[in-house]
Structure formats: C-alpha cells, structure tokens
py3Dmol code that shows the C-alpha trace and the ligand (Angstrom):
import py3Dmol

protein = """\
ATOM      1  CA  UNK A   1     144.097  12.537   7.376  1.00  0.00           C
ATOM      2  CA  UNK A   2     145.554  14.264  10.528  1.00  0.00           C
ATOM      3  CA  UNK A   3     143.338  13.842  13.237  1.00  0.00           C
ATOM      4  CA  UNK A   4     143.610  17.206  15.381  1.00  0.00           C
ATOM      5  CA  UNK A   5     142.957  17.415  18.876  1.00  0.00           C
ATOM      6  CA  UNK A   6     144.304  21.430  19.596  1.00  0.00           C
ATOM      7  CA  UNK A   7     143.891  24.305  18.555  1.00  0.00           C
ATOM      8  CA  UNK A   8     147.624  25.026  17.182  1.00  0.00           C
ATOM      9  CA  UNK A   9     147.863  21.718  15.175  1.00  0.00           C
ATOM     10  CA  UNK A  10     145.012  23.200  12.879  1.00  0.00           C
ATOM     11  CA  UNK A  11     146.436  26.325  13.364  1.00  0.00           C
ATOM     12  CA  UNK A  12     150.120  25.047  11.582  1.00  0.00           C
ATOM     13  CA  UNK A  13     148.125  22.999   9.163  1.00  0.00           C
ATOM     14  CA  UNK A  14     146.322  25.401   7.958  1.00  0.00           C
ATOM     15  CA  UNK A  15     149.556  27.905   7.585  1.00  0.00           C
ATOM     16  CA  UNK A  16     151.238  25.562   5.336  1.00  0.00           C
ATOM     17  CA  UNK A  17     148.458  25.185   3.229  1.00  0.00           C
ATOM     18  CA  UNK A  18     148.645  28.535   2.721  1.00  0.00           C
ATOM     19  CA  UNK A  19     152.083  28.976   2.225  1.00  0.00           C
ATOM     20  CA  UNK A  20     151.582  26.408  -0.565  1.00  0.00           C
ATOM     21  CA  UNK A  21     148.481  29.023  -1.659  1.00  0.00           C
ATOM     22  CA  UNK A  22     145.614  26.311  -1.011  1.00  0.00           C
ATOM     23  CA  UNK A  23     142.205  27.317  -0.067  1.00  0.00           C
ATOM     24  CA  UNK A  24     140.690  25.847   2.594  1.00  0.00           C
ATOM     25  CA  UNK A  25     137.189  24.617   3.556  1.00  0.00           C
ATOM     26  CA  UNK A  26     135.684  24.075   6.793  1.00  0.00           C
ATOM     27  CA  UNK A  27     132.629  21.763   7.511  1.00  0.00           C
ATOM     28  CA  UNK A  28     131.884  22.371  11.126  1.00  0.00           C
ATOM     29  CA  UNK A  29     129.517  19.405  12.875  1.00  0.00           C
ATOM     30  CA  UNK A  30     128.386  17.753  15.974  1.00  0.00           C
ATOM     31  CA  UNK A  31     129.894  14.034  14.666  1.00  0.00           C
ATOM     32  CA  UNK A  32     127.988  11.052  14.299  1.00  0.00           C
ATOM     33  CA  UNK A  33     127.945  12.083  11.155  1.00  0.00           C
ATOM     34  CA  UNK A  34     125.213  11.045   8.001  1.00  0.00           C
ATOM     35  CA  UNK A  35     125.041  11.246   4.886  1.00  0.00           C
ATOM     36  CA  UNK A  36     123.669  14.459   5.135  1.00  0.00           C
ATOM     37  CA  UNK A  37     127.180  15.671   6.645  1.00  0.00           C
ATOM     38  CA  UNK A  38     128.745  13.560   3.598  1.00  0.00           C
ATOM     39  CA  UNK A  39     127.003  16.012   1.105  1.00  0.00           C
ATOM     40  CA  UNK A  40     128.128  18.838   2.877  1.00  0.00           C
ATOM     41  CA  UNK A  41     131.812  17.586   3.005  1.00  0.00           C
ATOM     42  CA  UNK A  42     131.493  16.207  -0.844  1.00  0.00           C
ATOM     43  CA  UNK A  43     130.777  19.444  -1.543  1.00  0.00           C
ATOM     44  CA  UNK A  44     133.645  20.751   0.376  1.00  0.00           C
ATOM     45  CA  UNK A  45     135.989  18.295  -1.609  1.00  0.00           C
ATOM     46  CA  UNK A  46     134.995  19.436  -4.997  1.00  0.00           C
ATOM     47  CA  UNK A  47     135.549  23.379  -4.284  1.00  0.00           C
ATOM     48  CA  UNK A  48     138.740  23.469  -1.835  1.00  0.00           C
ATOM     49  CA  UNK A  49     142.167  22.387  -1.762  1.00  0.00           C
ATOM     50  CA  UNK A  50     141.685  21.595   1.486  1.00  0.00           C
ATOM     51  CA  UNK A  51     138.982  20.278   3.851  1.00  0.00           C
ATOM     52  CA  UNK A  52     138.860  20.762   7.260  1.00  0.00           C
ATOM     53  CA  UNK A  53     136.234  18.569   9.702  1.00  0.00           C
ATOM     54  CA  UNK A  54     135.212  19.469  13.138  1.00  0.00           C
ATOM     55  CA  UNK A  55     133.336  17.174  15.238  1.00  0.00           C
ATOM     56  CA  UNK A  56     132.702  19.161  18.299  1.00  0.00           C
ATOM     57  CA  UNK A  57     129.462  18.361  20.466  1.00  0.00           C
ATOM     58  CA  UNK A  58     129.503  21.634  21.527  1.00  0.00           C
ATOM     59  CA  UNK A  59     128.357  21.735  25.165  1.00  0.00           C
ATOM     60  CA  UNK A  60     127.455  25.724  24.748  1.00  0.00           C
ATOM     61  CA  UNK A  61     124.688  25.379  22.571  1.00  0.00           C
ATOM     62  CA  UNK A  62     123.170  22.780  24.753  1.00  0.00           C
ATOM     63  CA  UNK A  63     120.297  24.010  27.158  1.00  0.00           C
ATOM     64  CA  UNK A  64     120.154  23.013  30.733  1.00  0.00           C
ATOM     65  CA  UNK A  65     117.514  20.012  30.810  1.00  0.00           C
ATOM     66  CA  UNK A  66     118.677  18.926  26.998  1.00  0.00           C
ATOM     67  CA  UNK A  67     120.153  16.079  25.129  1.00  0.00           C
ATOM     68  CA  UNK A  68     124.246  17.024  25.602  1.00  0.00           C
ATOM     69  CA  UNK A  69     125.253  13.615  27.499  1.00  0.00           C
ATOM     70  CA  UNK A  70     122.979  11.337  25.374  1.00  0.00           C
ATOM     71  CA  UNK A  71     124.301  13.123  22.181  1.00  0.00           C
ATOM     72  CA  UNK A  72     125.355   9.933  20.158  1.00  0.00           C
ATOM     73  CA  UNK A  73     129.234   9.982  19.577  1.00  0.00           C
ATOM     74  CA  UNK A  74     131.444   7.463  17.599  1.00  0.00           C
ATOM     75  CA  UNK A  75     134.502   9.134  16.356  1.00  0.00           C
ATOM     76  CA  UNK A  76     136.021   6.049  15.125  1.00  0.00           C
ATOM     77  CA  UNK A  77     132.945   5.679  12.436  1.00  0.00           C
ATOM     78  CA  UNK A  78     133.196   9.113  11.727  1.00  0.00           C
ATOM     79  CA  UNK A  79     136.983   9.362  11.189  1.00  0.00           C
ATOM     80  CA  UNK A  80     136.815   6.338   8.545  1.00  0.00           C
ATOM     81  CA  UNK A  81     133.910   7.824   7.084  1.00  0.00           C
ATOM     82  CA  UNK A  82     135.956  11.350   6.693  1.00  0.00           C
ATOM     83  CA  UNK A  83     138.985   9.506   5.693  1.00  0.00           C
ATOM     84  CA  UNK A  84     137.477   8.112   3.136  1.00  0.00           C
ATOM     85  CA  UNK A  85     135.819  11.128   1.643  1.00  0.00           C
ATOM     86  CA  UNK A  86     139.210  12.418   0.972  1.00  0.00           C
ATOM     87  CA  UNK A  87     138.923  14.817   4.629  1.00  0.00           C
ATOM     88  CA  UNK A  88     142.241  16.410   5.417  1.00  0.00           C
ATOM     89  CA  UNK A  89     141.560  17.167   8.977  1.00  0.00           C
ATOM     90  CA  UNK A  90     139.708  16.199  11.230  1.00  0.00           C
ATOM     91  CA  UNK A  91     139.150  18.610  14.328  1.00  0.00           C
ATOM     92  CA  UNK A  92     138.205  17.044  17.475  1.00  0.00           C
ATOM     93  CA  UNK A  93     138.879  18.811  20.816  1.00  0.00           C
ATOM     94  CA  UNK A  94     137.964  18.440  23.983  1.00  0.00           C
ATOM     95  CA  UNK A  95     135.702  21.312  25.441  1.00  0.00           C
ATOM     96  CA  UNK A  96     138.164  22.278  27.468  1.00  0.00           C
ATOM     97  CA  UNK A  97     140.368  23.128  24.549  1.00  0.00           C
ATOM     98  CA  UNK A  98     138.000  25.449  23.336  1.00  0.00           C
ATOM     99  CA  UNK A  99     136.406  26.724  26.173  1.00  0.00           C
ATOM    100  CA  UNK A 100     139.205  28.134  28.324  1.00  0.00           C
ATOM    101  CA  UNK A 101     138.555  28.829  32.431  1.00  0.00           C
ATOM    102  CA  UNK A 102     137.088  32.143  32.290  1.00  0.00           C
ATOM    103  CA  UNK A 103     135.994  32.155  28.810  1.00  0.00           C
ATOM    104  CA  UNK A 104     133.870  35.246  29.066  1.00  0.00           C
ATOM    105  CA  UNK A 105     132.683  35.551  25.442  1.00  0.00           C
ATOM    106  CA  UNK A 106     129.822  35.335  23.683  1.00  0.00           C
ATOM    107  CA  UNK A 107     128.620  36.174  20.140  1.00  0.00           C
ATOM    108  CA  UNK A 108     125.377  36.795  20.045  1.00  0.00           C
ATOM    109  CA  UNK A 109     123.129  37.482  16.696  1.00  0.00           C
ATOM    110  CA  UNK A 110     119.465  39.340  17.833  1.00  0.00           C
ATOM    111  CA  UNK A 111     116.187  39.122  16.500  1.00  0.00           C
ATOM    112  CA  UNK A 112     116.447  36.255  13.469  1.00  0.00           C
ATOM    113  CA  UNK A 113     117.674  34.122  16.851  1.00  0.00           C
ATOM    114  CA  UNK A 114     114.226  34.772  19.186  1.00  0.00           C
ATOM    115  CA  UNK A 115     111.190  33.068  16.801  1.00  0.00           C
ATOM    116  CA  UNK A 116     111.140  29.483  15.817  1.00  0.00           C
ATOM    117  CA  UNK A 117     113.793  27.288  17.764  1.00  0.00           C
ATOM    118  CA  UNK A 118     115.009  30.531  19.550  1.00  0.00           C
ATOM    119  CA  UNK A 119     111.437  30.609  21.217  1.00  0.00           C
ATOM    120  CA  UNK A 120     111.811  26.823  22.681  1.00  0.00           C
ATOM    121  CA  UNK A 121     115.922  26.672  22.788  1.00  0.00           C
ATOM    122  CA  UNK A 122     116.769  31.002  23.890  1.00  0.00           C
ATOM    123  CA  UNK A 123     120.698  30.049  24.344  1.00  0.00           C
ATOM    124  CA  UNK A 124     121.175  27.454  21.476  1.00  0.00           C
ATOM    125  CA  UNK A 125     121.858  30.331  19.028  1.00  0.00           C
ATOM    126  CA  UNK A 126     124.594  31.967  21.105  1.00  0.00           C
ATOM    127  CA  UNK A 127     126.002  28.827  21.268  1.00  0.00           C
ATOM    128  CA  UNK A 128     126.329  28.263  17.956  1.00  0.00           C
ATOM    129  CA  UNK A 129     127.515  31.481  16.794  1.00  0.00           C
ATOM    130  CA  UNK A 130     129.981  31.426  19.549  1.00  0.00           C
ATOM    131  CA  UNK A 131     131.401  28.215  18.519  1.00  0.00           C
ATOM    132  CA  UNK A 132     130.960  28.673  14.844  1.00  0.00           C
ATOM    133  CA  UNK A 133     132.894  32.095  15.462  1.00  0.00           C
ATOM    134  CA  UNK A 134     135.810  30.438  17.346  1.00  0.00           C
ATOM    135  CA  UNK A 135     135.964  27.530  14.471  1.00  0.00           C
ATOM    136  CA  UNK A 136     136.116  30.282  12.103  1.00  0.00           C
ATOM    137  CA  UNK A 137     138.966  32.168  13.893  1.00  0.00           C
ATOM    138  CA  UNK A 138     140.971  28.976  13.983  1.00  0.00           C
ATOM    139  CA  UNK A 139     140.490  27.231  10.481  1.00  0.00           C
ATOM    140  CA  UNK A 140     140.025  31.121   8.593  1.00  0.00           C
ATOM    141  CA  UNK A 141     138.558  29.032   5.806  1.00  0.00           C
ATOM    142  CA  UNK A 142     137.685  30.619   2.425  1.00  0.00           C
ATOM    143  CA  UNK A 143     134.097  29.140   2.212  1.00  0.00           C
ATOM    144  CA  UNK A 144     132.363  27.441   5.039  1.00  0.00           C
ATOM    145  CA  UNK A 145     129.672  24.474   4.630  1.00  0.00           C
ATOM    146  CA  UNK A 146     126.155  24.331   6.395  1.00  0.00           C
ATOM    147  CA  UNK A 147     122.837  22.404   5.145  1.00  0.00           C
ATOM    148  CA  UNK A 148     119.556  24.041   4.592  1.00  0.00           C
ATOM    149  CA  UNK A 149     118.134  21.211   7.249  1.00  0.00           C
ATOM    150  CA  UNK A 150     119.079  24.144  10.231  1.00  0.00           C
ATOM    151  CA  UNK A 151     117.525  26.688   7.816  1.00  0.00           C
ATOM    152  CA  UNK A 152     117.714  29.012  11.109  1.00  0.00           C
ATOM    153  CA  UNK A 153     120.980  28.889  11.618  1.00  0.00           C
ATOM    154  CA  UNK A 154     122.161  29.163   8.135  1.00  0.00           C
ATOM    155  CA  UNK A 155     119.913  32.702   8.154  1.00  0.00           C
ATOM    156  CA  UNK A 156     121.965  33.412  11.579  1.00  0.00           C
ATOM    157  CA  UNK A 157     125.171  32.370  10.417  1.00  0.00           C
ATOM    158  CA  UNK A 158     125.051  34.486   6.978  1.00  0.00           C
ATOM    159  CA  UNK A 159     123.994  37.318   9.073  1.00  0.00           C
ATOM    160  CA  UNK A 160     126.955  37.017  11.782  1.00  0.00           C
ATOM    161  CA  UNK A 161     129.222  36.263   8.980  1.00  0.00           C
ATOM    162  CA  UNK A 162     128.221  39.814   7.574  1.00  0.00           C
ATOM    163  CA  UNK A 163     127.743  41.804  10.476  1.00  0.00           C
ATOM    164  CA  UNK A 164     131.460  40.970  11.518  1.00  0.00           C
ATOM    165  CA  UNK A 165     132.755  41.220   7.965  1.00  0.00           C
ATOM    166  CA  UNK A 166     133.801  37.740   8.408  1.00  0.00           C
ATOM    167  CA  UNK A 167     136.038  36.745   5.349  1.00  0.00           C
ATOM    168  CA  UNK A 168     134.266  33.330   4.341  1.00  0.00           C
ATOM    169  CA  UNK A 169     132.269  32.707   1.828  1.00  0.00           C
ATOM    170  CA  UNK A 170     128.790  30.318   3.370  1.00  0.00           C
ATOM    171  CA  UNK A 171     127.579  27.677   1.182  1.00  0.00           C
ATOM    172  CA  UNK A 172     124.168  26.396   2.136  1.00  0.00           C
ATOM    173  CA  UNK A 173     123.631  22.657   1.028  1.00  0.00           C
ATOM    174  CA  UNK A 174     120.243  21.317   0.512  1.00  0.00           C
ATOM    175  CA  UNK A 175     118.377  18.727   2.672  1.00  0.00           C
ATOM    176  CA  UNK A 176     119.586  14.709   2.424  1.00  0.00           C
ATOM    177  CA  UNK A 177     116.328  12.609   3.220  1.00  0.00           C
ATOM    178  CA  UNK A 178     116.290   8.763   3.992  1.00  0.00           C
ATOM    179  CA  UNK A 179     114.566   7.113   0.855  1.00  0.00           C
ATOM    180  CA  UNK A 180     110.802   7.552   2.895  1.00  0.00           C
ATOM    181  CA  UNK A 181     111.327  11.006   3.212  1.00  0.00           C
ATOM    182  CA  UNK A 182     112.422  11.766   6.427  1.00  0.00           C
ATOM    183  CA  UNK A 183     114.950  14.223   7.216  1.00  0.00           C
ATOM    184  CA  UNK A 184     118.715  12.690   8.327  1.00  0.00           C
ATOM    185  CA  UNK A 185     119.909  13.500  11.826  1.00  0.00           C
ATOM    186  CA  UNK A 186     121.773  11.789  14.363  1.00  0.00           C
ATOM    187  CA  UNK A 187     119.248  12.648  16.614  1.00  0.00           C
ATOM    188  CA  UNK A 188     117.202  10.018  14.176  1.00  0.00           C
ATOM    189  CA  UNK A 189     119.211   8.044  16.804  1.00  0.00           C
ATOM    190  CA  UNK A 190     116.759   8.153  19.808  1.00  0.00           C
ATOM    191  CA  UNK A 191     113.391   6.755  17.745  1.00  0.00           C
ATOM    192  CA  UNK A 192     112.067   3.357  18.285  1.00  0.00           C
ATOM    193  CA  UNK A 193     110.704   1.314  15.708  1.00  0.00           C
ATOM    194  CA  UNK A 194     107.273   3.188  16.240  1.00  0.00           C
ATOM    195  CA  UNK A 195     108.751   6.450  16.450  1.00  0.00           C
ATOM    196  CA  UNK A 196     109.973   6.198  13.405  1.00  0.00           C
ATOM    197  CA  UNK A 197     107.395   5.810  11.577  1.00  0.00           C
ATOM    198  CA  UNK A 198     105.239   8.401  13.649  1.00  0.00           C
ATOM    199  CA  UNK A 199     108.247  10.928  12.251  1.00  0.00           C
ATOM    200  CA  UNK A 200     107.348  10.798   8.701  1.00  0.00           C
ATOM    201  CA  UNK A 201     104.985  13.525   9.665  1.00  0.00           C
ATOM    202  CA  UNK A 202     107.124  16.018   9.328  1.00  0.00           C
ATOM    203  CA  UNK A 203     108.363  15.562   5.684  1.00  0.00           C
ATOM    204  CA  UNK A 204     104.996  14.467   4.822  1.00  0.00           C
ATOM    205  CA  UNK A 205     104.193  18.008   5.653  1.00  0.00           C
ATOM    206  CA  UNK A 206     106.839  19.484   4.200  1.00  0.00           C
ATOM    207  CA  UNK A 207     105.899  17.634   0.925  1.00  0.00           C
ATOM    208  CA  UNK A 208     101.816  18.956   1.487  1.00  0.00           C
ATOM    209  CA  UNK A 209     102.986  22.715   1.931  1.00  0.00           C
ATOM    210  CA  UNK A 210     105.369  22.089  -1.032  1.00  0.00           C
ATOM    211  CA  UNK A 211     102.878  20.714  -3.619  1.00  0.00           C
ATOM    212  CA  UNK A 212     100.259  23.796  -2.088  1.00  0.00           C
ATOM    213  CA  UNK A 213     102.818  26.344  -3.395  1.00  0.00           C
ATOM    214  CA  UNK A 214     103.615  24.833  -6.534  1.00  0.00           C
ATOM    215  CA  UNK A 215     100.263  24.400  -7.422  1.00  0.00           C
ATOM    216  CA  UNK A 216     100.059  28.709  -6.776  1.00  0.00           C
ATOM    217  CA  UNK A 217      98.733  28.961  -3.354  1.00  0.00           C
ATOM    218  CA  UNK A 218     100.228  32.312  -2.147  1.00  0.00           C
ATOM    219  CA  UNK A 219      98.368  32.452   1.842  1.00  0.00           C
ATOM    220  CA  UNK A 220     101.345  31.980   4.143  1.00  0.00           C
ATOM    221  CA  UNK A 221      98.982  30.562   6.266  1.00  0.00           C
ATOM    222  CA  UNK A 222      96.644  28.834   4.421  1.00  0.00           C
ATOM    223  CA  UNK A 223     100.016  26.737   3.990  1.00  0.00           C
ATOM    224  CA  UNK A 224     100.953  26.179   7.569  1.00  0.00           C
ATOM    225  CA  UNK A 225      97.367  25.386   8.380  1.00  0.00           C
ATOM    226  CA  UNK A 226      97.625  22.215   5.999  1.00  0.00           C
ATOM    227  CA  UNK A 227     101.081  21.480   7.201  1.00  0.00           C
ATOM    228  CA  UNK A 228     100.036  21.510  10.929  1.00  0.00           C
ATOM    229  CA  UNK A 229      96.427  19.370   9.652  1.00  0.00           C
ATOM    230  CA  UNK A 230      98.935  16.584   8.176  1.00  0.00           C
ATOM    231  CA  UNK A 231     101.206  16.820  12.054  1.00  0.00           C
ATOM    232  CA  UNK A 232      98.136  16.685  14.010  1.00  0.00           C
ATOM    233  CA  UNK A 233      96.794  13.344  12.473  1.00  0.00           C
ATOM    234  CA  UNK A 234      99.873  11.800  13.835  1.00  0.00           C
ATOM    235  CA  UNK A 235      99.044  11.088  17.926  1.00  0.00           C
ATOM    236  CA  UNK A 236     102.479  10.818  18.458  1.00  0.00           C
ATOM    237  CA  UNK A 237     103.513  13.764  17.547  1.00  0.00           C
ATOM    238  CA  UNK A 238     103.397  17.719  19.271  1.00  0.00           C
ATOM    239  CA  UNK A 239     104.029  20.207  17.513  1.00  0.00           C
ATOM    240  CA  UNK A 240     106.282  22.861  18.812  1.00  0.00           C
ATOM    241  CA  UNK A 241     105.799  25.972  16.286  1.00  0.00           C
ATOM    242  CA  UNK A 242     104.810  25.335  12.246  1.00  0.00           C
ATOM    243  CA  UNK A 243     105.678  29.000  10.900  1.00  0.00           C
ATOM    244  CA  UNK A 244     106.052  30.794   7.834  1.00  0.00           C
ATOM    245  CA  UNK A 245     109.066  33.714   8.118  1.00  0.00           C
ATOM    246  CA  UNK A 246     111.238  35.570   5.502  1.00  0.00           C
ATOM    247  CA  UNK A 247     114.017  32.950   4.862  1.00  0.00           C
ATOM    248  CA  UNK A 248     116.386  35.821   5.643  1.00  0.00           C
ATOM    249  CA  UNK A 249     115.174  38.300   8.068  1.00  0.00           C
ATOM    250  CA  UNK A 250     113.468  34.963   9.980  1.00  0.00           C
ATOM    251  CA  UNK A 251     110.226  37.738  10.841  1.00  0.00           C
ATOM    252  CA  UNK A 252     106.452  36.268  10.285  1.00  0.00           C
ATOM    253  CA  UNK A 253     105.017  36.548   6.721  1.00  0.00           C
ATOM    254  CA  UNK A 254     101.687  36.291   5.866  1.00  0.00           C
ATOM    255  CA  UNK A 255     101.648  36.305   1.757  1.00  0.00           C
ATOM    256  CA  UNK A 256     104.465  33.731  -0.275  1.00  0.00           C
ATOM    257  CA  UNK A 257     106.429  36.510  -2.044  1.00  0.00           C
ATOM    258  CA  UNK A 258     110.889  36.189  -2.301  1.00  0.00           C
ATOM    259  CA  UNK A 259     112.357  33.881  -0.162  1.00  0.00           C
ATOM    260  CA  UNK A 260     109.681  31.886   2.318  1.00  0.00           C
ATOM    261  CA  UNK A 261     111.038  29.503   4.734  1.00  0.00           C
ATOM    262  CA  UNK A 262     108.153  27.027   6.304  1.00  0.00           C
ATOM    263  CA  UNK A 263     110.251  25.726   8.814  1.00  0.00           C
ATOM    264  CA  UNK A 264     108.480  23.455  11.946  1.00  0.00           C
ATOM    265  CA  UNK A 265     109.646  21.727  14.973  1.00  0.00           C
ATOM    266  CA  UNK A 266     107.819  18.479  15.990  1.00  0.00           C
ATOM    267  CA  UNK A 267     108.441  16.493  19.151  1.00  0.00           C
ATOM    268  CA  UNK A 268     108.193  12.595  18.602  1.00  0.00           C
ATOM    269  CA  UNK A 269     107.720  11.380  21.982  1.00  0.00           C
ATOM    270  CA  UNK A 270     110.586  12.843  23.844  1.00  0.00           C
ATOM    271  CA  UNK A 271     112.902  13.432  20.586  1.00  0.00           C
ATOM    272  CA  UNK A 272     112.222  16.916  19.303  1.00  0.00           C
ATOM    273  CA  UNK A 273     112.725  17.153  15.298  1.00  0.00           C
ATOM    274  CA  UNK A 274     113.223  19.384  12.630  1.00  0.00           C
ATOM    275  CA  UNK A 275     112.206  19.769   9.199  1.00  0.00           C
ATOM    276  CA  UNK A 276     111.946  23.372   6.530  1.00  0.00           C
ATOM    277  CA  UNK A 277     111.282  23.973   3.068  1.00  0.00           C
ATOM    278  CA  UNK A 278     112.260  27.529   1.046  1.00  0.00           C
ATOM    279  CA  UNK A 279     109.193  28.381  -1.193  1.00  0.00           C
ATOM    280  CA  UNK A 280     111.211  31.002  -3.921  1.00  0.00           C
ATOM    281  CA  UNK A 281     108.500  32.910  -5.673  1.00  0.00           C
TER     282      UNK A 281
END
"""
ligand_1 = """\
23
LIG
P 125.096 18.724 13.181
O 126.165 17.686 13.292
O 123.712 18.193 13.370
O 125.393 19.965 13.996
O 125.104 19.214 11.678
C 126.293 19.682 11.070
C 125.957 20.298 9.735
O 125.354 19.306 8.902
C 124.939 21.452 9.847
O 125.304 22.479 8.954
C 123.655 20.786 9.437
O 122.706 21.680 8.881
C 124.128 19.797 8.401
N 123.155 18.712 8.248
C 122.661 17.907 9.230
N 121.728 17.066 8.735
C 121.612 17.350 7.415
C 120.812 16.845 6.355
N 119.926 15.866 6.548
N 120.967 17.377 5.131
C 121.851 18.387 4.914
N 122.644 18.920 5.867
C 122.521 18.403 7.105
"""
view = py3Dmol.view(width=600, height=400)
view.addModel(protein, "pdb")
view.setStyle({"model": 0}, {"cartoon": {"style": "trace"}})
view.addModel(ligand_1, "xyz")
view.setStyle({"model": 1}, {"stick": {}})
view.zoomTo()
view.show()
C-alpha cells in the first residue's frame, strides 16, 4: 500500500492505473477509522481495481468552538487496518497540502445544507463539499463511497455530484451498529462508561420510529413524536432537532410517502451524535 502524503503522488498513481485501464475507487474519511469505514472500503474492494483511502481531518468543515484538535487520530492503526483490507492508497496530507495560502474557494450546495445539522453546524456543509470536491479532482475516481450514517451529506453530495456533472458514480453504504445498537463513530471516542450507555437512545429511537412504519403508521410526525418520547426519557441526553424530510430534497414532510429520512441529532453530555433511518414506502 503506498502511503501518499501529496497531491501529485496520487495524482501519478492514479495515471498508471489508468494507463493499465483500472477503475478506481475512492473512500474519502476523517481516519480513526471503524468498522463502519471497513464496510465502506470492503465495498470499495469488491467493485474497483483500485482503492484509494483518504484520511484527512479536514479542518474546513470544522466550526469555530468545535471538536477539530480533540478529533481522535491514529494513522498507524488505520494504515494496518487499510493494509490489510487490500487498500492501495492511502491519502494522508497535511492541510497545508490541500489548502494552499490564499485558497479562495468554496463549493457550496444551498437549501438541502440549511435544516438538520446545517441549522446547528451552517459551515460544516461547505466544508465538506469543498473537500469532497478537491478529493474528487485529485483521485477522478469512477464510483465514490459514503455511508447512509451522514444521510445529509450523502443527499448533498449526490446533489453536488449532479449539479457539477461530476463523473463518479456515489454509492451509499448502509449503517454498521455495535452489537447493542448504537451507531459506530469515532466520535464514540469521547463517551464515558455512563455516556455510553445514555447513547443507546438514539438507535433505540431509530428502532421505535422503524417498527411505527412497518407496522403502517404513515404521520411523519406522529413518528418523530415517539422518537423524541424514547430521547427524552434519557436525562442525559438533549436533543438537537428529531425531523422527518424528503431523503432527497432534505425539505420537511409531514405524510411517509417515497423516500423519508428520520434523521436526529442528540447531544450526550458534551458529545453531539448522530443517528437516521430511510422509511421507503
Ligand atoms: P468520517 O470519517 O466520520 O468522516 O466518515 C467517513 C465515511 O464513513 C462517511 O461517508 C461516513 O458516512 C462513513 N461512516 C461513518 N460511520 C459509519 C457507520 N457507522 N456506518 C456506515 N458508514 C459510516
């Protein structure tokens, strides 16, 4: 596995492989890396010739007063862990090699970016198209990997990728949850003991609203009203929004027709977390 640190050594890689006619796949991430990331790069594995990694804790889609220096980071873990999933590169620059002085760009997707984590985190989106743009431009990947656990940014990224007739194909990946439920994130990092097990809230809510639409309720917000009742026993835990939006267009719905993402962010003590489900009627 070459372990990249510019821009040009991925750059030459990824010419080669093309010269050679491989397809490539990029799996872009913030590192510390789960086996939620492992599905995603699995996945990766079994549809491309070639698999390219970034760990980038990208400091752009970090607000001011957030979590960018406490961001857990061990890139020797998460190089044997890619090595041994068969990885090809791994890209890990320094912000400085990807934001140059007087970098003066920005992409920025409106509307699906302003509700839900938008509302709490207004630059985190720009951020992330930004870099996911610049990772794009560098790797030109034929499909690129992102999980269904940042169901808003998968809706953003889909949407940037066709607005700017992007030539990738985006593969969403589905949710990995620890065996009690709970949704895997390196920000899973920061709970105590306690903390923990306050957290199982939020897929215990996510498995309430689930069972209500299976068993044929159809009120939006009948739905989020049981999902916030489940949150709200829990005194350790705030809730930061619990809404139901178009899983595409990310605007408020009130009746479960199409695609409905129930998507909810929940602050556990100081460590805010996220957790969706897609109801598909
Ligand atoms: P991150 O390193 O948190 O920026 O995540 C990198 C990619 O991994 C994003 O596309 C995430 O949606 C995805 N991801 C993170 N956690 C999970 C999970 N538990 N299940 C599936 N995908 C995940």
């Amino acid at each position: 596995m070459l372990i990249a640190k510019t821009v040009d050594q991925v750059r030459q890689f990824v010419k080669a492989a093309r010269r050679q006619g491989r397809s490539v796949g990029l799996v872009p991430t913030m590192g510390y890396l789960h086996e939620g990331h492992a599905s995603l790069v699995t996945r990766a594995r079994s549809e491309c010739d070639c698999v390219v990694v970034s760990v980038f804790v990208n400091p752009t889609q970090f607000g001011p007063t957030e979590d960018l220096e406490a961001y857990p980071r061990d890139l020797k873990r998460d190089a044997a862990l890619l090595e041994s999933l068969g990885v090809d590169v791994l890209f890990h620059p320094e912000p400085s090699e990807m934001y140059l002085p007087g970098a003066a760009t920005w992409v920025s997707v409106e509307g699906l970016t302003e509700g839900l984590c938008g509302r709490t985190r207004p630059t985190h989106f720009r951020g992330v198209c930004t870099v996911v743009s610049k990772l794009m431009n560098i790797v030109t990947p034929d499909r690129a990997y992102f999980g269904q656990k940042d169901a808003q940014q998968l809706a953003v990224i889909r949407r940037m990728v066709r607005d700017l007739n992007m030539d990738v194909e985006v593969i969403g990946c589905p949710i990995v949850r620890e065996a009690d439920g709970l949704a895997k994130s390196s920000r899973n990092t920061y709970l105590s003991a306690d903390e923990r097990r306050s957290a199982l809230v939020l897929s215990r809510a996510v498995f309430a609203g689930e069972k209500l639409v299976r068993e044929g309720e159809r009120d939006a917000d009948a739905v989020v009203r049981a999902m916030r009742g489940v949150i709200e026993a829990e005194p350790a835990a705030r809730i930061d929004y619990v809404e139901a939006v178009d899983a595409d267009a990310v605007t408020p719905v009130t009746r479960i027709e199409g695609r409905v993402l129930f998507a909810m962010a929940v602050y556990i003590g100081k460590t805010r977390l996220i957790d969706n489900f897609i109801a598909q009627i």
